[in-house]
DONUFI-566961 format. One record per residue (C-alpha): residue in one letter; x, y, z. Coordinates in nm, 4 decimals, always signed. Each point is the difference from the previous one (the first is absolute). Layout:
DONUFI-566961
code,u,v,w
A,X,Y,Z
...
end
This chain:
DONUFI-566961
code,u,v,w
X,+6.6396,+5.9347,+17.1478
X,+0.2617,-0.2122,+0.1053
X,-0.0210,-0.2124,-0.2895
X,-0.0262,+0.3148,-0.2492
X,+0.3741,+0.1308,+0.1423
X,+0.1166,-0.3699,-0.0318
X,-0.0979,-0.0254,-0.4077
X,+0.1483,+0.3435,-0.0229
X,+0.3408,-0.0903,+0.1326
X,+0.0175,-0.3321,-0.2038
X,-0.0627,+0.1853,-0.2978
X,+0.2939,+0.2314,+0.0618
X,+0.1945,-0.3089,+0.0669
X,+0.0709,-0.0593,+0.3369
X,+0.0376,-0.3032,+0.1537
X,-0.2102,-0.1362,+0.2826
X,+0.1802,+0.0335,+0.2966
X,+0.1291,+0.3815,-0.1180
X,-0.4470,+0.0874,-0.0160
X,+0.0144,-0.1406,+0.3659
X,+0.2782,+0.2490,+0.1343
X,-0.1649,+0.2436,-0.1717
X,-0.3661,-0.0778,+0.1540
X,+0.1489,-0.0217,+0.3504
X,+0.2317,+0.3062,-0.0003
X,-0.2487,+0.2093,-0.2216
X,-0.3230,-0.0937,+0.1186
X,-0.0286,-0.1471,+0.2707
X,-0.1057,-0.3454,-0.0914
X,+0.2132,-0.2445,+0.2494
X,-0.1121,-0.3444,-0.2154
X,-0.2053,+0.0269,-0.3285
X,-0.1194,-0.3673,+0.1124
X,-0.1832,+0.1395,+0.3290
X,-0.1293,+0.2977,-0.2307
X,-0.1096,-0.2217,-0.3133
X,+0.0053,-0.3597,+0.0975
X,+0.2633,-0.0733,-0.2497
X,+0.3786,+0.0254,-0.0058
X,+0.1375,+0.2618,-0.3036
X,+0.1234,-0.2879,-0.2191
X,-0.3614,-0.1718,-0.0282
X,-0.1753,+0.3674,-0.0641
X,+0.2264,+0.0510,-0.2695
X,-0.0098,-0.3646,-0.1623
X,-0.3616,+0.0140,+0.0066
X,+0.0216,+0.3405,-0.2090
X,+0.2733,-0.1588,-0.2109
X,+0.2907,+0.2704,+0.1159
X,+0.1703,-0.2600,+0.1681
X,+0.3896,-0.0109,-0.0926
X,+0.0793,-0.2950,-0.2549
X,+0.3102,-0.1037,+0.2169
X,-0.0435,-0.0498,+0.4113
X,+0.1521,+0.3273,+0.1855
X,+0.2626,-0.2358,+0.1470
X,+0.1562,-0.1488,-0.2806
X,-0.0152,+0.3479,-0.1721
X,+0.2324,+0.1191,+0.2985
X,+0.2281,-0.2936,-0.0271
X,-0.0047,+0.0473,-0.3877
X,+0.0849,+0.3592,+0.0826
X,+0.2984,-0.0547,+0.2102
X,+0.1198,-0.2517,-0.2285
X,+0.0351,+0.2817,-0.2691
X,+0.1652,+0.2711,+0.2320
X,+0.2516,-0.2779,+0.1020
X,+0.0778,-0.0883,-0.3492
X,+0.0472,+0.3638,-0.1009
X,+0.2724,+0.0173,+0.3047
X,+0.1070,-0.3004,-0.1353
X,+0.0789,+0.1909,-0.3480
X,+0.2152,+0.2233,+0.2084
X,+0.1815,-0.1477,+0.2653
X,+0.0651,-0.3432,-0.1425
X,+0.1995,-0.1266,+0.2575
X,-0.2654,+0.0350,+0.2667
X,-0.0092,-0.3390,+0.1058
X,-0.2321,+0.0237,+0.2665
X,-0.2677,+0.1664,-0.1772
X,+0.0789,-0.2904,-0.2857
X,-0.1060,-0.2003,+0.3053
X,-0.2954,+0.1744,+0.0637
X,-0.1150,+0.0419,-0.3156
X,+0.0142,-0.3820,-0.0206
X,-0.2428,-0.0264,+0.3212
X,-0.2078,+0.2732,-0.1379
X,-0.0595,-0.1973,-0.3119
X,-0.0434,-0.3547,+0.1516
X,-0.3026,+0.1984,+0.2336
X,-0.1552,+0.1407,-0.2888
X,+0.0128,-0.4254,-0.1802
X,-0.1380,-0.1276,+0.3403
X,-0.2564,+0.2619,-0.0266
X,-0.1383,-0.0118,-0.3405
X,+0.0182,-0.3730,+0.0676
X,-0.2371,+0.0688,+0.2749
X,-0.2113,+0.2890,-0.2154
X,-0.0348,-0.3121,-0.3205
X,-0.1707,-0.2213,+0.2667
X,-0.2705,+0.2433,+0.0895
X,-0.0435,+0.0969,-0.2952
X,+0.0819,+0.3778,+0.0131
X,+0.3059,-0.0238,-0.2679
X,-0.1086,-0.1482,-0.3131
X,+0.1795,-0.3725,-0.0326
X,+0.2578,+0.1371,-0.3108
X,+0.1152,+0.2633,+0.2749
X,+0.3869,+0.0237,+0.0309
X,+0.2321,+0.1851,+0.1274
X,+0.2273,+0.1924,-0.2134
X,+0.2999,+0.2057,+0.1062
X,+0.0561,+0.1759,-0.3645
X,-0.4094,+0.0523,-0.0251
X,-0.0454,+0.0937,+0.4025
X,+0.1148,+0.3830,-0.0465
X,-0.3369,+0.0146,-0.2186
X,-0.2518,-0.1421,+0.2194
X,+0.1517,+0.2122,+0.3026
X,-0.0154,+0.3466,-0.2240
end
């Protein structure tokens, strides 16, 4: 049953830990591990619904793009120039990390003009 509302969330397109809030606020279900001895992630990677890039790098991906469309507005923001910098050197280090255990493909990079698209 579990499992069932899992698929059907995936399908709509939300992302792992997003089906977790909305098992433990909705119904009741503190940790889908203690319910169905596996965590959301390998459930949905066994069906095939798992998401093609890692939830964390999507995040950093995402605030990448929301800093560079500041960025388009407010150019002399130097400190989020800053950050953005940081923001993108995290999201190197962890596709780095993703290319060693094999959950990026090896030709994966990092793209500030193409990121807007794989955020969207």
């Amino acid at each position: 049953d579990v499992k069932e509302h899992i698929y059907k969330w995936a399908k709509k397109g939300l992302r792992p830990s997003q089906i977790g809030v909305i098992l433990r606020d909705s119904h009741g279900v503190a940790q889908v591990r203690w319910v169905t001895g596996n965590k959301i992630l390998r459930i949905l990677k066994a069906k095939g619904l798992a998401p093609e890039i890692p939830e964390d790098l999507y995040h950093l991906i995402k605030k990448a793009v929301n800093i560079r469309k500041h960025l388009e507005k407010n150019r002399k923001d130097t400190d989020s120039k800053f950050r953005l910098i940081l923001v993108e050197s995290r999201i190197h280090r962890l596709s780095r990390y993703y290319k060693k255990q094999r959950a990026l493909p090896a030709n994966w990079k990092y793209e500030s003009a193409t990121a807007s698209a794989l955020v969207a």
